[in-house]
N, C-alpha and C positions, 0 to 999 in steps of 0.2 A: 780565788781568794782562799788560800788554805786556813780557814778559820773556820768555825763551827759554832753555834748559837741553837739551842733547843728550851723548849720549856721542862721544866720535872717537876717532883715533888722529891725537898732534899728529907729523907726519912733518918738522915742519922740522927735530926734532936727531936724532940717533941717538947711541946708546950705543956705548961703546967693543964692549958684547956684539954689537952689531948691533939690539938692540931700538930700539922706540918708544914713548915714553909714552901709554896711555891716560889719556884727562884728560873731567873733563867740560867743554865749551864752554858758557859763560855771555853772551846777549849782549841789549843793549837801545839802542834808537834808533843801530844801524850801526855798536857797536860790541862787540869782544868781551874778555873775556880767560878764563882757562885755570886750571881747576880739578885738580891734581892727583888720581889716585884710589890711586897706589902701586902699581900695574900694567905692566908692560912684555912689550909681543908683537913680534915682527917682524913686517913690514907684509906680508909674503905670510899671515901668521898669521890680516890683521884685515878682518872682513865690514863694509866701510860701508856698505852697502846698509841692512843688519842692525841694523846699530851695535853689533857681538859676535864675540869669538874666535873663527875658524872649529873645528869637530869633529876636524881631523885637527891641530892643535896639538899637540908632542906636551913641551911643557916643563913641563905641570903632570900631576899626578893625575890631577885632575880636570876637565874644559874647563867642565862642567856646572858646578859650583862655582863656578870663575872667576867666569862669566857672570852666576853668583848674586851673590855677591859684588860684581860693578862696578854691576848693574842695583839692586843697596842702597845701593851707593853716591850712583845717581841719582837714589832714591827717597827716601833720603834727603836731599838738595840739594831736591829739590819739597816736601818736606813744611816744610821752613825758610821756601822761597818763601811758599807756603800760609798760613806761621802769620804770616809780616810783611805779609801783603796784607789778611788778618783784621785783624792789630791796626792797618792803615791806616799801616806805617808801609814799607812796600814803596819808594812813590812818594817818598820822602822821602831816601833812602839811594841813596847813588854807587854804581855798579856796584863798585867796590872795597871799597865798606862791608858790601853782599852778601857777596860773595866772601869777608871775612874773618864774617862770621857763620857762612856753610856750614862753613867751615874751622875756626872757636872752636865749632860742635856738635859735629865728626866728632871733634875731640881727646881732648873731654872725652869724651864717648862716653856715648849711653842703655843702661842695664843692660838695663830690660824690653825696648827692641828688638834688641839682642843675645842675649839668652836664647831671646830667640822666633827668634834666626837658629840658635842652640844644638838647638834640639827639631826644625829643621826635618830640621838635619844627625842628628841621633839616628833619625830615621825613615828618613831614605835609608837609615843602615845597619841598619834593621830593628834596632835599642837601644829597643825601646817602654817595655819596664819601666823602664828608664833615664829616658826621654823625660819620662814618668809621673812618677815620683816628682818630677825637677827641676820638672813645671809645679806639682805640688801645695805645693811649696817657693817658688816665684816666685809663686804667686795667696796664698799666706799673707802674703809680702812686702809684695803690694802692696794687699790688704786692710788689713796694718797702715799704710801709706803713704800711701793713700789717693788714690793718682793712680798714671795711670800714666808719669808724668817723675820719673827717677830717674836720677843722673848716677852713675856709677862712684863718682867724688869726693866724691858725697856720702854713698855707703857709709864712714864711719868706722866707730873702734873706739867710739865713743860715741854713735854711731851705733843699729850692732848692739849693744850693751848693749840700749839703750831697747826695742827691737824684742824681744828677749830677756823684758825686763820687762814688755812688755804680751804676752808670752805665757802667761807663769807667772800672768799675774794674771786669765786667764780659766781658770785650773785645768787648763794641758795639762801633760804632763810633760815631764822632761829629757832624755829618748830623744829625742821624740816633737821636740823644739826640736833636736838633735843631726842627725837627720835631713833636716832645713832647711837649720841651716847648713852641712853638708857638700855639701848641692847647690848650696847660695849659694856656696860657698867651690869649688869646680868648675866656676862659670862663670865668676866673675871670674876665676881661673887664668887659660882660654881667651879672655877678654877681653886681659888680657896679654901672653898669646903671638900675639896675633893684632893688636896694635898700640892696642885699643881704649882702651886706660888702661896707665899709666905705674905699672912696678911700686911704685915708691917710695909711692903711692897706697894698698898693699896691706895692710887692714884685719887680716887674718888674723896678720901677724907679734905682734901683740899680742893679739887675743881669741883665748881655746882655747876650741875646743868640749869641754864635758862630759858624758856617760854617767852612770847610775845605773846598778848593778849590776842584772840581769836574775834573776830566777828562774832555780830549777834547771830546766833544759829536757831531761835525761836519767830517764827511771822506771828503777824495778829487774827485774831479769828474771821473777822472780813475776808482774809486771805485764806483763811483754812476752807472754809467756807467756799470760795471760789474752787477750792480745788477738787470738795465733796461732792459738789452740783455739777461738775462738770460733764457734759453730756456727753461720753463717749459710747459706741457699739464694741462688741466685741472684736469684731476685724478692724478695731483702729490701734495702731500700733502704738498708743501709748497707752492702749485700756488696761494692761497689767501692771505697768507702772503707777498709774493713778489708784488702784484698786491694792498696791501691797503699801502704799505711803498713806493710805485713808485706814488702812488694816492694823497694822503698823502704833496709828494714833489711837485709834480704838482699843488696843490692846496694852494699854498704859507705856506706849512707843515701843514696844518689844523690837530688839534690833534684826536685823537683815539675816542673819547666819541662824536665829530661832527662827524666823517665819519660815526657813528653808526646810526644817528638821519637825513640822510642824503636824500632823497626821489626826485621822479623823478622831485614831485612837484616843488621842488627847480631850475630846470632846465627850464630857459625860455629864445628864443630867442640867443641860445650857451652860454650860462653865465649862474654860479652857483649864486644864491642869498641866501643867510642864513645870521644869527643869531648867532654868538657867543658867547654859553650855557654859560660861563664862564665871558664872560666881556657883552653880549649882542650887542657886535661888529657887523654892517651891511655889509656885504662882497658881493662885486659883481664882481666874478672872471670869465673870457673865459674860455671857454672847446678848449684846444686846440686840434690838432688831435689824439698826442697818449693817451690822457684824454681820449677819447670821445671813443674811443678802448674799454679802459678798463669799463669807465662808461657805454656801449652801450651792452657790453656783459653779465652783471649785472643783467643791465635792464630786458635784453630777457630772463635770467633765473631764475632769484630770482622773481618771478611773483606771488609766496603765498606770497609775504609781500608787505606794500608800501615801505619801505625802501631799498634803492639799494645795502645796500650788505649785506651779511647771518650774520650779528650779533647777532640782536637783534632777539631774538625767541617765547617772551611772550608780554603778554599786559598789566599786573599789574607794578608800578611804580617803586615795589622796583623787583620784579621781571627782568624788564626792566635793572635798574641797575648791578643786579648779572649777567646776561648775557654778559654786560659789560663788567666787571671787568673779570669773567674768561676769556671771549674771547680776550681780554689785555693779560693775562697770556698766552694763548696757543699760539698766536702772537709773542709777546717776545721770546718765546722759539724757534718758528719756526725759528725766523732772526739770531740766534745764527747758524742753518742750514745751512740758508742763508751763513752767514758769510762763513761759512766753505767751502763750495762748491766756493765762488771766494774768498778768498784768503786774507781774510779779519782778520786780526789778533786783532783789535777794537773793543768793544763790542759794539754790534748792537743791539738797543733798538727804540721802536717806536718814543722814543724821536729823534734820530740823523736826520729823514730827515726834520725835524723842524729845530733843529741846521744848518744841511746842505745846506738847502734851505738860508737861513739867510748866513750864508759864501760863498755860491756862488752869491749870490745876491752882496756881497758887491765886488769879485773879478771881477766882471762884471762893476764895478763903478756905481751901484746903491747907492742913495745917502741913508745915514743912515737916514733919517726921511722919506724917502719913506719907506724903510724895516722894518724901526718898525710899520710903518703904515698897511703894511703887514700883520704883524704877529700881527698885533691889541693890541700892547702895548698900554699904558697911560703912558710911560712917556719914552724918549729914555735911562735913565739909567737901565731898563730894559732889552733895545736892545742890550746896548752895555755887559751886561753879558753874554748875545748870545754870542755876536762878540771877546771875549775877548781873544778866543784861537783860534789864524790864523795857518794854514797850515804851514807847515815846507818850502816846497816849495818856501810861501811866503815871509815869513821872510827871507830867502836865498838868496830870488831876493833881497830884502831893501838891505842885509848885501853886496851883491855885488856894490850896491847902492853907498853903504857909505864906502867901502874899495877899491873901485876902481879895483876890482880883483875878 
C-alpha cells in the first residue's frame, strides 16, 4: 500500500486559544494533505516523537483518553485504507477522493466500533456490570444484523421495530427486549454527545421502549418469618444464603453487589455507614441485635478478608466483579432451596427482600418518603414501583373496608 497515514500536530495556524490542530497527515507519491481529528493541544503539549499528547497536559480529564481517542481516530483512517486496498480500488482514487472517504466514515460513524469504544470506557471506570449488560445488548444487535457494519443512520425507528420483531418471534419476552433497547438507546446517546452521529438521526424520539408488568417481588411476613427461623448450622449449604437475604432485609434491603463491598470498617459506634455503589447514597443504618448476630459471626470467621462476608475472593477490579456476579448466581439458586424448604411457592430472588422490606415498611405506616429515603431512591415514583403490588391480605382488609363485610 504505498500510502502513508500518521498523526501530527499541524503548527502552521494557531487558534485564537493558542492551540494547534491535531490532524491525521495523509500522504502519497510526495504529496500530502491534512485530516482533521477535532483535537487541539498547544504545541509545548504535543510529543512528535510519540505522535501523542504529552502526560502533563493539563486541558482535558483525561490525557489517556484523549490519546485513545485520536489513536481511533487513526485506526480508524487505516482500517478505510485497508478496505479500499482489499476491494482494489485504493490505486484508483485521488488522494482527495481518500481523504473525503476517511471523512464520509468518521461522519456517518460505525455503532459496533463505538460501543466497543463505550465498554472500553466502562471498564476504566470499573462499570463492569454496566459494561456487561450493554455487550450482551450489542451481540443480540448484531446477531440480529448479521455483520458487524452498522452505521448510526442506519439505526431507524423502522429499523428497531424489525429487530423488535425478530425478537418476539423467537419467544424472548418484553423486559428481556426492554433491557436491550435501553442499552441501545445509551450508546447512541453517547454517540451523539460525542460527535458520532447527528441528533436529528436519533431513533429513539419515536420508538418507546415497553415493559410488562413483573411479578409481585414482596412475600408477607409469615413467610419472611419462615425464612429468619430457619434452623440452619454452619456446614449447611444454604446457611450463607439464608444469612445474606435476612441481612439484606435488616439493612433496609441493601442490594447484593453492597453486601459484597461491605467491611468491618464501615461499622462504627453500632451503625452501618456506607456509600451507595449505584446512587452514591450515604446510609447510616443501627445494627440491631439479630444484625449484629449475624454480622458478628462473619466477622470472627471470614478473617482472610476485610470484607465481612465470603464474596469477594480476588483483588483485581474486574476480577472483583466476576466474583460478584457468580456468587449472585449461586445465591439465587440457593433461595430457590430456600423457598422450598418453608413452603414458599414465589420465586425467591435476592431482589424480594428489597421489595419486602419496602412492603413491610409501608404496612407498618411508614411514610412513603421515609421509605424511599430508605432504599435511596431519587425520586418516590420509583418507590411507589416498589410498593405497587400489595399483599393479598391487604387488599382484603381495604375490600372489607369498603364492602362492609
Amino acid at each position: 500500500m504505498n500510502i502513508s497515514i500518521v498523526t501530527t500536530l499541524d503548527t502552521r495556524y494557531q487558534r485564537k486559544d493558542g492551540t494547534c490542530a491535531i490532524i491525521l497527515r495523509i500522504g502519497r507519491d510526495n504529496r500530502t494533505l491534512p485530516i482533521p481529528t477535532g483535537y487541539n493541544v498547544p504545541k509545548e503539549s504535543w510529543n512528535e516523537k510519540k505522535r501523542e499528547v504529552r502526560s502533563s497536559y493539563r486541558g482535558v480529564d483525561s490525557v489517556e483518553r484523549l490519546n485513545n481517542l485520536i489513536d481511533n481516530e487513526l485506526k480508524a483512517a487505516r482500517s478505510v485504507l485497508q478496505e479500499l486496498q482489499e476491494s482494489s480500488l485504493l490505486d484508483t482514487l485521488s488522494l482527495m477522493e481518500i481523504k473525503h472517504r476517511i471523512l464520509s466514515r468518521k461522519s456517518s460513524g460505525s455503532f459496533f466500533d463505538f460501543a466497543e469504544e463505550v465498554f472500553v470506557d466502562l471498564a476504566k471506570a470499573k462499570k463492569f456490570g454496566t459494561r456487561d449488560a450493554y455487550k450482551s445488548a450489542v451481540q443480540a444487535l448484531e446477531n440480529y444484523h448479521g455483520s458487524k457494519k452498522l452505521d448510526f443512520k442506519q439505526m431507524t425507528f423502522e429499523y428497531l421495530k424489525k429487530f423488535e420483531t425478530d425478537h418476539y418471534s423467537k419467544g424472548n419476552t418484553a423486559n428481556g427486549l426492554a433491557a436491550y433497547m435501553r442499552a441501545i438507546r445509551a450508546i447512541y446517546n453517547k454517540g451523539i454527545k460525542s460527535g458520532r452521529v447527528d441528533e436529528k438521526y436519533y431513533p429513539f424520539k419515536k420508538y418507546t421502549i415497553k415493559t410488562a408488568p413483573t411479578e409481585k417481588r414482596a412475600i408477607e411476613w409469615e413467610l419472611l418469618e419462615k425464612i429468619i427461623l430457619l434452623d440452619l448450622k454452619p456446614e449447611d449449604p444454604l446457611f450463607n444464603a439464608r444469612n445474606y437475604f435476612v441481612s439484606s432485609y435488616m439493612m433496609y434491603g441493601m442490594n447484593f453487589q453492597d453486601m459484597a463491598f461491605l467491611t468491618a470498617g464501615h461499622i462504627v459506634n453500632g451503625r452501618i455507614n456506607y456509600r451507595r455503589s449505584k446512587t452514591s447514597k450515604l446510609y447510616d443504618i443501627k445494627v440491631t441485635p439479630g444484625l449484629k448476630e449475624i454480622l458478628d459471626y462473619y466477622i470472627d470467621n471470614n478473617t482472610d478478608s476485610n470484607y465481612i462476608f465470603p464474596i469477594v475472593r480476588r483483588k483485581e477490579a474486574e476480577m472483583i466483579s466476576r466474583d460478584i456476579k457468580w456468587a449472585r448466581k449461586r445465591y439465587n439458586k440457593k433461595l430457590k432451596d430456600i423457598a422450598g424448604k418453608c413452603g414458599i411457592e414465589q420465586n425467591l430472588t435476592s431482589y424480594v427482600s428489597r421489595h419486602s422490606f419496602a412492603t413491610q415498611a409501608l404496612l407498618k405506616d411508614v411514610p412513603v418518603t421515609a421509605i424511599s429515603a430508605m432504599l435511596g431512591h431519587s425520586s418516590l415514583k420509583t418507590t411507589q414501583i416498589y410498593l405497587k403490588s400489595l399483599p393479598s391480605n391487604m387488599l382484603d382488609a381495604f375490600n372489607e373496608v369498603v364492602v362492609g363485610r
